[in-house]
C-alpha positions in Angstrom: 31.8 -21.3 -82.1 35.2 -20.8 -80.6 36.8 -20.1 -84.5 34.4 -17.3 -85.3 35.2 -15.3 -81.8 38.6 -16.4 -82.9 38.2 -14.4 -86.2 36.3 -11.4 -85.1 39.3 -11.4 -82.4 41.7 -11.4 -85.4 40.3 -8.6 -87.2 38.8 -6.6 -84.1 42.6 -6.4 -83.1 43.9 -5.5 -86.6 41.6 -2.4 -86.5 42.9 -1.7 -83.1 46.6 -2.5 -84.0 45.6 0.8 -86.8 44.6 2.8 -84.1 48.3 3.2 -82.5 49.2 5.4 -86.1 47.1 8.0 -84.5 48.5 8.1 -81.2 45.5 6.3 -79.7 46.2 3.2 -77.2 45.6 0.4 -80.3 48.3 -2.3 -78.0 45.8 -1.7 -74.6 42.7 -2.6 -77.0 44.0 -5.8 -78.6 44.8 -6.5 -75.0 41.2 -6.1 -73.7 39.7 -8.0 -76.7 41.9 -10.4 -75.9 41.0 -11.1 -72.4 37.4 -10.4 -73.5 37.6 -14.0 -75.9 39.4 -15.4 -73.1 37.3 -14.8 -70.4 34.3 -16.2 -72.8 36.1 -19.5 -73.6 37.7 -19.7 -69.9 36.4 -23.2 -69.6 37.6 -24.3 -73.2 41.3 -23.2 -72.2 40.8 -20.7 -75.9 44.2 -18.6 -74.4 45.5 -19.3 -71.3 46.8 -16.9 -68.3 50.3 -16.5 -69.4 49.6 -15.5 -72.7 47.5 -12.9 -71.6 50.2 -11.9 -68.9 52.9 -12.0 -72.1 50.3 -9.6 -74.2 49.9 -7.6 -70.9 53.9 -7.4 -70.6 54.1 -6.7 -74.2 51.7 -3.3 -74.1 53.8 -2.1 -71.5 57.2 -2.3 -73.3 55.2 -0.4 -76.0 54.5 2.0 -74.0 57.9 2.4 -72.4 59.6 2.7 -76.1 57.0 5.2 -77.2 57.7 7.2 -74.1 61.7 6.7 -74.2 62.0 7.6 -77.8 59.7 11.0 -77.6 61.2 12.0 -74.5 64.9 11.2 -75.7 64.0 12.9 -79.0 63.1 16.1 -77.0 65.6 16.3 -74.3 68.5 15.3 -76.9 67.6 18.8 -79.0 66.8 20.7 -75.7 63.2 20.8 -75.5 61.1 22.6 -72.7 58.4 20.3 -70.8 55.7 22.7 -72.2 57.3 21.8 -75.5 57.1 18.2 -74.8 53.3 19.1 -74.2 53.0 20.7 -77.2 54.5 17.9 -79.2 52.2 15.5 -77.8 48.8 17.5 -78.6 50.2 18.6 -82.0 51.4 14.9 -82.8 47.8 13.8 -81.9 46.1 16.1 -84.3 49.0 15.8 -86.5 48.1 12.0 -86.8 44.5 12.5 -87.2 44.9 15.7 -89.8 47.4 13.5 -92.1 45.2 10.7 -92.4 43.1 13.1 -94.2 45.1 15.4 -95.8 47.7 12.5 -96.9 45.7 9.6 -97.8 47.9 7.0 -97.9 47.5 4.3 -95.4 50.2 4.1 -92.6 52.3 7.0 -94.5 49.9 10.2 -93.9 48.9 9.1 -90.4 53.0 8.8 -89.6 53.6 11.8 -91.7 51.1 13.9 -89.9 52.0 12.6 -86.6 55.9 13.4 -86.6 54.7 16.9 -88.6 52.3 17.6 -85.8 55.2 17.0 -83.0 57.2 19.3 -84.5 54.7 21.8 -84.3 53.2 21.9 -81.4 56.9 21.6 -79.9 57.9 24.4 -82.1 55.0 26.7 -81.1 54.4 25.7 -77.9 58.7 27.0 -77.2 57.8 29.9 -79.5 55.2 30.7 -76.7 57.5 30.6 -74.0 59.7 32.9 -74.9 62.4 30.5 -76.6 64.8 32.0 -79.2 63.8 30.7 -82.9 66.6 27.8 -83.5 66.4 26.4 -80.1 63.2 26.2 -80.6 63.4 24.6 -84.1 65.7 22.2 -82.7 63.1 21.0 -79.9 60.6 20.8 -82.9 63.1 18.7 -84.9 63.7 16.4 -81.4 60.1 16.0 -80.8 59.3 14.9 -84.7 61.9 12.6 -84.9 61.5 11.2 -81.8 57.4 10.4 -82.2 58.5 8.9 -85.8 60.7 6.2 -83.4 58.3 6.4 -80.7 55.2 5.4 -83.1 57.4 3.0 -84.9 58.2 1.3 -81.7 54.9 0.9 -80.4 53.8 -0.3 -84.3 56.4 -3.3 -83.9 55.2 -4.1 -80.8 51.5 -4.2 -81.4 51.9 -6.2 -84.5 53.9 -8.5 -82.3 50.8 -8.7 -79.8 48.5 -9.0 -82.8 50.4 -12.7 -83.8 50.5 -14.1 -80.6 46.8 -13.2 -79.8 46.2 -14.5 -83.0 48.1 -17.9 -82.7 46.8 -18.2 -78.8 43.3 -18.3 -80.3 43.7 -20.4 -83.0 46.0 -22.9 -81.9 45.0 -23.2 -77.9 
């Protein structure tokens, strides 16, 4: 019994791991499956207590490079904290609009995320009362910086995706 909660762990978190292309928190669901399986198998030792503190360690470095990359991508090209907002809630939609409109896997999601960062930065600055280029130039910041951001976050979910998937398997 402990190999098919093992798999459905396995896959459960792939489809979450997915979920960080869209800006949504993919890492912090793998995590919570994780302990899920683990609380069900306590007694069998399935995955112990400090792997589920390393996966809980590792979903916060995510987050922290995510964060770190957007914000250095904005305050590098002179962005506004409203433009910072708007690059967030343009990103979002961005993510979820280019998985549609792009329908490659992993490209349109990433496409439409960095698109939508610009802008939302862009018109959020616009809105403001910023100048054009300066504006732009936030834009550009905020794109480039959710494209490093995402990445990021991407390297280190697929990082928490092996070790939950070795923990279960291989107790």
């Amino acid at each position: 019994m402990p190999y098919i909660w093992a798999t459905i762990l396995v896959v459960a978190n792939a489809v979450w791991l997915s979920l960080n292309l869209f800006g949504l928190p993919g890492n912090w669901l793998m995590v919570g499956s994780t302990v899920v399986v683990a609380w069900l198998f306590w007694d069998q030792r399935m995955i112990s207590g400090y792997t589920l503190l390393g996966l809980l360690l590792l979903a916060v470095l995510g987050e922290l490079l995510e964060f770190v990359a957007g914000v250095f991508g904005a305050r590098t090209a002179g962005g506004s904290s409203s433009g910072a907002f708007g690059a967030l809630l343009g990103g979002l939609v961005g993510a979820v609009a280019g998985t549609f409109v792009i329908p490659i896997p992993v490209i349109g999601s990433l496409m439409g995320a960095c698109g939508g960062a610009f802008c939302g930065a862009l018109a959020f600055e616009l809105a403001g009362g910023r100048e054009l280029e300066p504006a732009v130039r936030s834009g550009l910041g905020a794109g480039v910086g959710r494209f490093f951001g995402t990445v990021a976050k991407l390297v280190v979910g697929i990082g928490i995706w092996i070790v939950a998937a070795v923990a279960a398997f291989w107790p």
